[in-house]
C-alpha positions in Angstrom: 14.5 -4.1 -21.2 12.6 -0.8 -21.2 13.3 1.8 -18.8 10.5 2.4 -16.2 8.9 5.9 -16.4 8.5 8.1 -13.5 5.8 10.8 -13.4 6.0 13.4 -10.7 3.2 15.9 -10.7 4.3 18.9 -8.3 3.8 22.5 -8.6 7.0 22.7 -6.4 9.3 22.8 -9.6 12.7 22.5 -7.4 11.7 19.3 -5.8 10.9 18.4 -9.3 14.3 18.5 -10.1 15.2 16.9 -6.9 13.4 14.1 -8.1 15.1 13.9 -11.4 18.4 14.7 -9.8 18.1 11.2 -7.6 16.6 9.1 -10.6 18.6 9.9 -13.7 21.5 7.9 -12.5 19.2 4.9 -11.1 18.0 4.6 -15.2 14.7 5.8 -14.6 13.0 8.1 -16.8 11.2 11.0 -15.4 8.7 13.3 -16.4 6.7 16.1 -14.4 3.7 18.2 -14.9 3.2 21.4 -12.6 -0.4 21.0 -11.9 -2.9 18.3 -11.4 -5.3 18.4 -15.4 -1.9 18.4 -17.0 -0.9 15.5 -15.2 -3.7 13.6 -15.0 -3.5 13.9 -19.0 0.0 13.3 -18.9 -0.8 9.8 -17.0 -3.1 8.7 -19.6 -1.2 9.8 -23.2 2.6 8.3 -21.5 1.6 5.4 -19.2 4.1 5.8 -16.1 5.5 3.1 -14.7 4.7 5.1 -11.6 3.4 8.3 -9.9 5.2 10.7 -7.6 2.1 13.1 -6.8 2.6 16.2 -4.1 -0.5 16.2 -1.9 -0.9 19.7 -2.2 -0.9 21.8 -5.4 -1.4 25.4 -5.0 -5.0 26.0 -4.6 -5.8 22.1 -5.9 -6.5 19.2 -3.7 -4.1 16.2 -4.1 -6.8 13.7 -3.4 -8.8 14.5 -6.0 -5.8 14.4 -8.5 -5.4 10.8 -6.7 -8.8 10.0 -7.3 -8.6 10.4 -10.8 -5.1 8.8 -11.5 -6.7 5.9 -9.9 -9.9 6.0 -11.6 -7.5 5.5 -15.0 -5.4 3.2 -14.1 -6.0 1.3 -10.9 -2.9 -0.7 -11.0 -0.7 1.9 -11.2 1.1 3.0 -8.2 0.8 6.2 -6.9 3.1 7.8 -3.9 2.3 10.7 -2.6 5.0 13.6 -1.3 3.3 15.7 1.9 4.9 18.3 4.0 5.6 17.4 7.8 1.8 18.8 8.5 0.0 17.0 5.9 1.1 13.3 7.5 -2.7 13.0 8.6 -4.2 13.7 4.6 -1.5 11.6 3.5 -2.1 8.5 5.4 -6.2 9.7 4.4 -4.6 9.2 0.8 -3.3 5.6 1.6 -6.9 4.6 2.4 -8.0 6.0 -1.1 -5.1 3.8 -3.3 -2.2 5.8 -2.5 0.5 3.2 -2.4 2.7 5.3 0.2 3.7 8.7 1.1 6.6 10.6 1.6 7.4 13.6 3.8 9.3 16.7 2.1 12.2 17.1 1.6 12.6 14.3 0.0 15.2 11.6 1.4 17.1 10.8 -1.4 17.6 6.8 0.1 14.1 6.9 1.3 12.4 7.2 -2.3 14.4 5.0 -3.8 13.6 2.2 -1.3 9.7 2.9 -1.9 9.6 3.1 -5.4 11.3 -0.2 -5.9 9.2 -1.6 -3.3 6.3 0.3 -5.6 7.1 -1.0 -8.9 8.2 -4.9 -7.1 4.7 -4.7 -5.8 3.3 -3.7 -9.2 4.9 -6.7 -11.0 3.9 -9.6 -8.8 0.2 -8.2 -9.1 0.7 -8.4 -13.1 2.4 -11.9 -12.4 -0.4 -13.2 -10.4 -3.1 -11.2 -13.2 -1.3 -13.1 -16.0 -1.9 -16.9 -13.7 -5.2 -16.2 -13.9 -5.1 -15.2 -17.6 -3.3 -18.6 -17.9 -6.0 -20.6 -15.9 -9.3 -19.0 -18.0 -10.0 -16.3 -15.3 -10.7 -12.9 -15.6 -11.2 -9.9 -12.6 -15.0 -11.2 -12.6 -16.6 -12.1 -9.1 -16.5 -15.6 -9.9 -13.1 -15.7 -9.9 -12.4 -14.1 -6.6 -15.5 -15.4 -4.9 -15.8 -19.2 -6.4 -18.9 -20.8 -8.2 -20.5 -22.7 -6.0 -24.6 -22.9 -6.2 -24.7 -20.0 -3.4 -22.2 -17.6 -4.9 -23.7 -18.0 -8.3 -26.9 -16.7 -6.9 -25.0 -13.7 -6.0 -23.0 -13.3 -9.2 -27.0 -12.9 -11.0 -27.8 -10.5 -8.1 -24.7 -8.5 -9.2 -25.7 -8.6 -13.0 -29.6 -7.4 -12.8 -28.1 -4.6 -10.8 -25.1 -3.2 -11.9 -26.8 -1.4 -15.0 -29.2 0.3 -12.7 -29.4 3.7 -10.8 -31.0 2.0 -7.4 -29.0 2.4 -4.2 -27.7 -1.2 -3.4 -27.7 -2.8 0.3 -24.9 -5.6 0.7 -25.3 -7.8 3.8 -23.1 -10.1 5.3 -21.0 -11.6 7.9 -17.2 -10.0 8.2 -14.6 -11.6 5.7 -17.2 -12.4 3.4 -16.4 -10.0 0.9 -19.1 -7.3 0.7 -16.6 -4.7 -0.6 -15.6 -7.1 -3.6 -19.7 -7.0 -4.5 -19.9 -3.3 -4.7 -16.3 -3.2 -6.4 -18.6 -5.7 -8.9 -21.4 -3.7 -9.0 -19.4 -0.5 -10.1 -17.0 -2.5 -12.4 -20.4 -3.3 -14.4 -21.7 -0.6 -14.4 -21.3 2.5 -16.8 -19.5 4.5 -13.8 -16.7 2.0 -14.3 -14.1 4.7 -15.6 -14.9 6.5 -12.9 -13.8 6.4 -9.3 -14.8 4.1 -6.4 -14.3 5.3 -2.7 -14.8 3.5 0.0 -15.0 4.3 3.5 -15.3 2.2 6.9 -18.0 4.4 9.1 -16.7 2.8 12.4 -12.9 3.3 11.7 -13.3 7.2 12.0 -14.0 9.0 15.0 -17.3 10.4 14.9 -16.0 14.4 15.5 -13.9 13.5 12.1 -16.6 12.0 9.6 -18.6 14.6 9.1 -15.6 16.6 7.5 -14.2 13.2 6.0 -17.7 12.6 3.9 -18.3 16.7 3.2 -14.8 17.8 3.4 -14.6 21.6 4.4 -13.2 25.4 2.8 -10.8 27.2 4.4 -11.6 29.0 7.4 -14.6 26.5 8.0 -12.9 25.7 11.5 -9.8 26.2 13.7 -7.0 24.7 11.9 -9.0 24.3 8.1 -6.0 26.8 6.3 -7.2 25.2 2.8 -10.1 23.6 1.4 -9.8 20.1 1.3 -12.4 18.1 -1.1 -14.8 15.2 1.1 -15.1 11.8 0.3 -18.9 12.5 -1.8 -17.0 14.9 -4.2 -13.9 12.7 -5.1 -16.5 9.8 -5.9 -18.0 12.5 -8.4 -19.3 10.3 -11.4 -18.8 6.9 -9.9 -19.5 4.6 -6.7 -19.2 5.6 -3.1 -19.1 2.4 -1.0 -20.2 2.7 2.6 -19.1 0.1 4.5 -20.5 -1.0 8.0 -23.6 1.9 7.2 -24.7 0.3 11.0 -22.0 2.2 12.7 -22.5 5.9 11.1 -24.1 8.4 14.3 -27.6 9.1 14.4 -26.4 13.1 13.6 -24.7 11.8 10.3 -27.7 9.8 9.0 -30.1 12.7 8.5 -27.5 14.0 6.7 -26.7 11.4 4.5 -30.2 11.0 3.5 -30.8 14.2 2.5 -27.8 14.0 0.1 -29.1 10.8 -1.4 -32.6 12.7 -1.7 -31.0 15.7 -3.1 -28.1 14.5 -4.9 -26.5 17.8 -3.5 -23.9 18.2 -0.9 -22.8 21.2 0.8 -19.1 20.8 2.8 -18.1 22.3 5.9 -18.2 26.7 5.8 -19.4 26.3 2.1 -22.5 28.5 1.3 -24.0 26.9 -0.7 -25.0 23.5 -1.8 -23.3 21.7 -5.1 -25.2 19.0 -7.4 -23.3 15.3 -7.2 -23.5 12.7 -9.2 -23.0 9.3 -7.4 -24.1 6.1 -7.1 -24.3 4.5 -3.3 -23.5 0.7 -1.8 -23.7 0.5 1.6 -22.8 -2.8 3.4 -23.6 -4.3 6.7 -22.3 -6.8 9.0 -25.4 -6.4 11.3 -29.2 -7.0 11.1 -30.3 -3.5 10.4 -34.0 -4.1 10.5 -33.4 -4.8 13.8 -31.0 -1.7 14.7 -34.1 0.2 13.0 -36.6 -1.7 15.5 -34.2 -1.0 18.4 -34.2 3.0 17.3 -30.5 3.0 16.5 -31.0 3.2 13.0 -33.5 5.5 10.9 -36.6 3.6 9.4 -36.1 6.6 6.3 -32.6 5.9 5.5 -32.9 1.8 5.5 -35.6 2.1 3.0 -33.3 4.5 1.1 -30.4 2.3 1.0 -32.1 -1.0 0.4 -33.6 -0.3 -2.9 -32.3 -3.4 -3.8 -30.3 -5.9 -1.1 -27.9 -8.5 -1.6 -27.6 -11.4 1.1 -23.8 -13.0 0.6 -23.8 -16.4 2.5 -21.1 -17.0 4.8 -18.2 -19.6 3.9 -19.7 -22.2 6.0 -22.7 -22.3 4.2 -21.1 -22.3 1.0 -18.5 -24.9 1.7 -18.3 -26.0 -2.8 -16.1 -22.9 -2.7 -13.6 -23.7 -0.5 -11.3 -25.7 -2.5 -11.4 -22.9 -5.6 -10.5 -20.4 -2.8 -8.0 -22.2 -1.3 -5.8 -23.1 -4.6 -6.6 -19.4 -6.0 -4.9 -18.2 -2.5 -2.2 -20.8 -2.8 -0.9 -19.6 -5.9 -0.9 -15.7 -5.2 0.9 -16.8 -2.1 3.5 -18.5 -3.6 4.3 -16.0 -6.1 4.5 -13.6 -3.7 6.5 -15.2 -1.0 8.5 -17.1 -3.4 7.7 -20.3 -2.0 7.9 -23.8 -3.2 4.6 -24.9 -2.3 2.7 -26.5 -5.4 -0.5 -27.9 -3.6 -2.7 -28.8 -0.9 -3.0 -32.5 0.1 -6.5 -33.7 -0.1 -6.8 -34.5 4.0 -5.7 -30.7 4.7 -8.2 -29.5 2.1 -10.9 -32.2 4.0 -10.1 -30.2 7.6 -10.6 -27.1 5.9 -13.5 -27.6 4.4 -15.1 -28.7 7.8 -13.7 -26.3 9.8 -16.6 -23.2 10.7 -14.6 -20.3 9.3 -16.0 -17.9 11.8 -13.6 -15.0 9.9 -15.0 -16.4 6.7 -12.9 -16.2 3.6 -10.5 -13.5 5.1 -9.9 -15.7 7.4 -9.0 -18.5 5.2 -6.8 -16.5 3.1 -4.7 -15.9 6.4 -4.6 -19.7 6.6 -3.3 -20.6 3.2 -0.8 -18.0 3.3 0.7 -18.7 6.7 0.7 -22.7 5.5 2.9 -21.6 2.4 5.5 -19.8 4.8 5.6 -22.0 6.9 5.9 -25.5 4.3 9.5 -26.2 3.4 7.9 -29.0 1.0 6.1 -28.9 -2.1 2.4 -29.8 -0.6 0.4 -28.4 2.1 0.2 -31.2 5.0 -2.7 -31.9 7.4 -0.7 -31.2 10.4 0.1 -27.9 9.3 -3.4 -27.0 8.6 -4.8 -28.6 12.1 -2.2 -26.7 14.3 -3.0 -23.2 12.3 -6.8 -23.9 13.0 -6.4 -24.4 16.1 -4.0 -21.5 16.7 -7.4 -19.4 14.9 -10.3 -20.6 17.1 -7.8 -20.2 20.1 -7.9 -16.2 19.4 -11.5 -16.0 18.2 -12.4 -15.1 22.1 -14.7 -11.7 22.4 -15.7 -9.9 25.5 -19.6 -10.8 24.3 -18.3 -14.3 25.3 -17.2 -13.6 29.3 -18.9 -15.3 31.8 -19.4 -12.4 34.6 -19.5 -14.8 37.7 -15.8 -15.8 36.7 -13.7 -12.2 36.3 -14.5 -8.8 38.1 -15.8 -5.9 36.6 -12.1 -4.3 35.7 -11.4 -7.6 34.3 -13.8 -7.2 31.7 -13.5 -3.7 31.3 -9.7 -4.4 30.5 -10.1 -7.3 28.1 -12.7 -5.1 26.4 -10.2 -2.4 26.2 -7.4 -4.7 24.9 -10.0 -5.9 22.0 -11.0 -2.2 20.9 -7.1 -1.5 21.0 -6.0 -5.0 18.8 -9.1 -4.0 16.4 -8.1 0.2 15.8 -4.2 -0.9 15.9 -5.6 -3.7 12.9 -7.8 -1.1 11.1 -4.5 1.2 10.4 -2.2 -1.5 9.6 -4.7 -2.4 7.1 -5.5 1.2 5.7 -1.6 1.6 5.8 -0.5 -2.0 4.1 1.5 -2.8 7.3 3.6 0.4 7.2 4.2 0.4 11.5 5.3 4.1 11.4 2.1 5.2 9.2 -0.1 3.0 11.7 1.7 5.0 14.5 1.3 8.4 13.0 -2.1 7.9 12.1 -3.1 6.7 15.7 -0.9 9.4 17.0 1.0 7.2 19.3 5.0 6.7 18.9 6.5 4.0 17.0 7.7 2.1 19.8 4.6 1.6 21.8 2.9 0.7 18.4 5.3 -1.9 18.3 5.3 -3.5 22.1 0.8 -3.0 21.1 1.8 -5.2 18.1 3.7 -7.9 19.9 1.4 -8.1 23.2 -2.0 -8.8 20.8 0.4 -11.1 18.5 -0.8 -9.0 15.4 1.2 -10.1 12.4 1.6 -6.8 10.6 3.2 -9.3 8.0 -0.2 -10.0 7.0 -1.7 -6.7 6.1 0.9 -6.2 3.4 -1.4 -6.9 0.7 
C-alpha cells in the first residue's frame, strides 16, 4: 500500500518542520512549498493525498491559494492552519471547500485526528464515485437529480446554456437543488477548470457582505491590517453562484449591477477599479417578479440576471424520481454509515412517494439516511418510514402559520425568535460540516450554549456532516 502524501504550503518554514516532525513517524510523506504559485504547482505535478495550507502567506491571501487548489482538484482535501485571529477567515475558508482548519501552533494530537478524519472522508467519497461507476453513472445532473419527464426538461435547459455567456436565473422551492444546476451549468461549460464560489446572501449580515463580495486593502477600515481578496476575485475565470439573490439589500444590488454591466470591481479602500472575468447564476426560492412589483427588488437587476431562467419543479410534482433518489441515497448512506441495509421495501417506497416533501429532496435525503441508522435489518420497513414522516411534518411548523387569536404577541415574537435562532445555528453547522466548536466560533457564542441551542431545537448536527 502506497504511502499518502502530505502537502503543506506555509511560508512559516518552522511550522513546516513541525508538520514533518509529527508525520514522519505516522508513515506519511510530506512535502512543502513556501508560497502559494509554487504550491499550487506543486499540487498539480505530485498529486497529495492532502493539503495542509496556512491562511496567511506573507503578503498573499490564503483563500485565493484555496480557490485554486480547489479549482484543480475538487476532491482533494484541503485544511487550513490560521492564527488565533484568523478563526473568522478560516471558518470563511470552510464555506469555500476548506475541509477544516486548524489554529497555530499546531496540536500535534489535534492534526492527526483531522487528517485521518480528512483522508477517511476522502475515500468513502471515491467509494461511493466508484458505485456509481459500477451502476453506469457519471457526476451528470441526471444522476444526482433522477430522469423523470420533469427533470429531463431541466437537464436540456442545462445543455443549451452551459456553452453560453448569458447570466443564468435558477428558480425553485428550498431542497430542490438549485445549487446542483449552477454546479451543472459551470461543469459544462469552458470555465469548468476554473473555480465556482458560492455564496448564501441571507446567511451574512448585511454590514459584512459588502466586504465578503468586494473584499477590502489594508487600511480600508478599523481592524482591515491586510488585504483580504472578495468573493468576485476568487471566482476570477469561472462561476459565481448567488444563491437566494431575493435576500441581498437594496444598497448591495446597485452595486452588483454595475459589476455585471462593467465586468469591473473595485474592493473596499482600493482606488481603483480591476477588470473580472466571471460568469453569474443566481438562484431564488421566491417569486422575484413579485418582490420587483412589491419594490423590494430592482426591475434593472432582474432583467440582468434573468437572461435566461430555469424553473426546477418541486419533488412532489416530479414524483418518477423518487425511487432513483431514494436508492441513490440508500447506497451512499450505507457506505458511509456502515450499515447493513440493502433495500427499500416496496410499501415504504409507496408512502414515500405520496408523501408532499415540503423540504423536497433535502428533505428526503434526511429520510433515507436516518431509516439506514436506525434499520438493524437488511430492508427499509414501512413503519420505519411512516413514524420518520410523521416526526418531519410534526416540525415543519413556521411562525407564517400562527393563528393570532390563540397566543399573545410575545408568544409569537418568541417562536419567531426560536425559528431565526434554529435556522442561523443550521446555516453554520452546514457551512462548518457539523464541526459544534466552528458553528460556535463563527456565531460568536460559547460552545456550551451552542450545544443546550442544539438540543432545545432537536437539531441533529449528525446530519450536516456531509
Amino acid at each position: 500500500m502506497s504511502r499518502s502524501t502530505l502537502l503543506v504550503i506555509d511560508d512559516d518554514q518552522p511550522s513546516c518542520r513541525v508538520v514533518k516532525a509529527i508525520f514522519k513517524g505516522e508513515g506519511f510523506e510530506v512535502i512543502a512549498a513556501h508560497d502559494g504559485s509554487s504550491g499550487v504547482a506543486r499540487a498539480s505535478t505530485e498529486d497529495p493525498s492532502l493539503v495542509l495550507l496556512a491562511l496567511r502567506l506573507g503578503k498573499e491571501d490564503g483563500l485565493v491559494v484555496l480557490s485554486k487548489l480547489k479549482a484543480e482538484n475538487s476532491s482533494r482535501p484541503v485544511i487550513m492552519l490560521a492564527d488565533h485571529g484568523e478563526l473568522k477567515a478560516a471558518v470563511r475558508a470552510t464555506q469555500l471547500g476548506a475541509f477544516d482548519f486548524l489554529a497555530k501552533p499546531i496540536d500535534h494530537e489535534q492534526i492527526l485526528v483531522v487528517v485521518r478524519r480528512a483522508l477517511e472522508t476522502k475515500a468513502l467519497q471515491l467509494e461511493v464515485e466508484d458505485l456509481r461507476r459500477q451502476l453506469g453513472e457519471g457526476g451528470s445532473l441526471a444522476s444526482q437529480m433522477g430522469s423523470s419527464p420533469q427533470t429531463r426538461q431541466v437537464i436540456d435547459q442545462v445543455r443549451t446554456v452551459a456553452g453560453s455567456k448569458f447570466t443564468v436565473l435558477i428558480l425553485g422551492e428550498t431542497g430542490t437543488g438549485k445549487e446542483l444546476v449552477a454546479q451543472a451549468i459551470h461543469r459544462e461549460s469552458e470555465r469548468r477548470r476554473k473555480p465556482f464560489i458560492a455564496i448564501d446572501c441571507g446567511a451574512i449580515p448585511e454590514q459584512l457582505l459588502e466586504s465578503e463580495l468586494f473584499g477590502h486593502e489594508r487600511g480600508a477600515f478599523t481592524g482591515a491590517d491586510r488585504r483580504r481578496a472578495g468573493r468576485f476575485e476568487l471566482a476570477e475565470g469561472g462561476t459565481f453562484f448567488l444563491d437566494e439573490v431575493s435576500n441581498l439589500p437594496m444598497s448591495l444590488q446597485a452595486k452588483l449591477l454595475r459589476v455585471l454591466e462593467s465586468k469591473e470591481v473595485q474592493s473596499l479602500g482600493a482606488a481603483k477599479m480591476s477588470s473580472m472575468d466571471v460568469r453569474f447564476v443566481a438562484a431564488t426560492n421566491n417569486d422575484l417578479q413579485a418582490r420587483v412589483t412589491d419594490g423590494h427588488f430592482r426591475a434593472d437587476l432582474y432583467f440582468r440576471l434573468a437572461q435566461y431562467t430555469i424553473s426546477i419543479p418541486p419533488l412532489r410534482d416530479r414524483t418518477g424520481d423518487i425511487a432513483y433518489l431514494t436508492q441513490r441515497f440508500l447506497e451512499e448512506a450505507t457506505i458511509e454509515l456502515r450499515r447493513p441495509v440493502q433495500r427499500i421495501n416496496p410499501d415504504a417506497l409507496e408512502l414515500l412517494e405520496q408523501h408532499p416533501w415540503p423540504g423536497n429532496v433535502r428533505e428526503l435525503r434526511n429520510i433515507v439516511r436516518q431509516s439506514v441508522l436506525q434499520t438493524k435489518e437488511h430492508a427499509i420497513q414501512r413503519q420505519a418510514v411512516r413514524a420518520l414522516l410523521g416526526k418531519a411534518s410534526s416540525n415543519t411548523a413556521t411562525p407564517m402559520g400562527v393563528r393570532l387569536n390563540e397566543k399573545t404577541l410575545k408568544e409569537i415574537a418568541d417562536e419567531a425568535a426560536s425559528v431565526a435562532e434554529r435556522a442561523a445555528i443550521s446555516e453554520a453547522l452546514r457551512a462548518t460540516k457539523g464541526n459544534k466548536s466552528q458553528a460556535a466560533r463563527a456565531l460568536e457564542t460559547d460552545y456550551k450554549t451552542l450545544h443546550l441551542k442544539i438540543k432545545k431545537f432537536g437539531i441533529r448536527w449528525q446530519d450536516f456532516r456531509s
